[in-house]
C-alpha positions in Angstrom: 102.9 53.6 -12.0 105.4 51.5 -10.1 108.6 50.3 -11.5 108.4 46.8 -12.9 111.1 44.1 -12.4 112.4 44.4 -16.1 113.2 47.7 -15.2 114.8 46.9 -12.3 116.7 44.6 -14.1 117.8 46.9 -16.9 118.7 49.8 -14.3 121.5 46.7 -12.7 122.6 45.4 -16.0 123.6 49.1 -17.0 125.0 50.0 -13.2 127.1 46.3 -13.9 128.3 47.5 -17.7 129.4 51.3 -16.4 131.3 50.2 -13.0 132.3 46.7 -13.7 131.7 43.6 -11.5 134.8 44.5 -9.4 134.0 47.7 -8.5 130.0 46.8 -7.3 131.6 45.8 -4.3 133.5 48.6 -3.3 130.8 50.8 -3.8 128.8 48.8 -1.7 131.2 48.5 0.8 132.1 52.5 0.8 128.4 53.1 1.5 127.8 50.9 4.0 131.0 52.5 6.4 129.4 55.7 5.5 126.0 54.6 7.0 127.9 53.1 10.0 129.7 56.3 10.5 126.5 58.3 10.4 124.9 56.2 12.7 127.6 56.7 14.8 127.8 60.4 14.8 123.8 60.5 15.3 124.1 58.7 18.5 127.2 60.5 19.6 125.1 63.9 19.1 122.5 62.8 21.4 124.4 61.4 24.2 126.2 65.3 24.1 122.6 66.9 24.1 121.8 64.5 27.0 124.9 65.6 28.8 123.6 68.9 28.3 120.7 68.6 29.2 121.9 66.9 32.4 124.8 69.7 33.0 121.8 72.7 32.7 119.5 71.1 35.4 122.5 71.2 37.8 123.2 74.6 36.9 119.6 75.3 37.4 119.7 73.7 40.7 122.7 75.6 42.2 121.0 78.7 40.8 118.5 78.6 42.5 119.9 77.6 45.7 119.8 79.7 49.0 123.0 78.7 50.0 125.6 80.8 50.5 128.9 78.9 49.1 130.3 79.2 52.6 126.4 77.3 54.0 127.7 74.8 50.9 130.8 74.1 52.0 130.0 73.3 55.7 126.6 71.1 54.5 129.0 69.3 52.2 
């Protein structure tokens, strides 16, 4: 129950007649900057939850220190 190529075909020739062969590419080219944005934004998101991740495992360290912040200052 696939879709067969004259389908396919028929689908394009109608997308072609309704939006015209100038504005295919447009559309094309809006959707592709959308996808690169996306993309972008995806791996912006987990370099922040890395960060995170990173900035509660030094938290975690210091709270669970011994040190007194003067002990800190000296061993620093």
């Amino acid at each position: 129950m696939g879709v067969s190529t004259w389908q396919i075909m028929v689908i394009l020739l109608v997308v072609l007649l309704l939006f015209g062969g100038k504005k295919i590419p447009e559309l094309a080219s809006g959707l592709g900057k959308g996808i690169k944005n996306f993309k972008d934004a995806v791996k912006e998101g987990e370099e922040e939850g890395a960060d995170v991740k990173t900035a509660e495992k030094v938290e975690n360290k210091t709270a669970n220190s011994t040190e007194t912040p003067k002990e800190k200052e000296v061993n620093a």
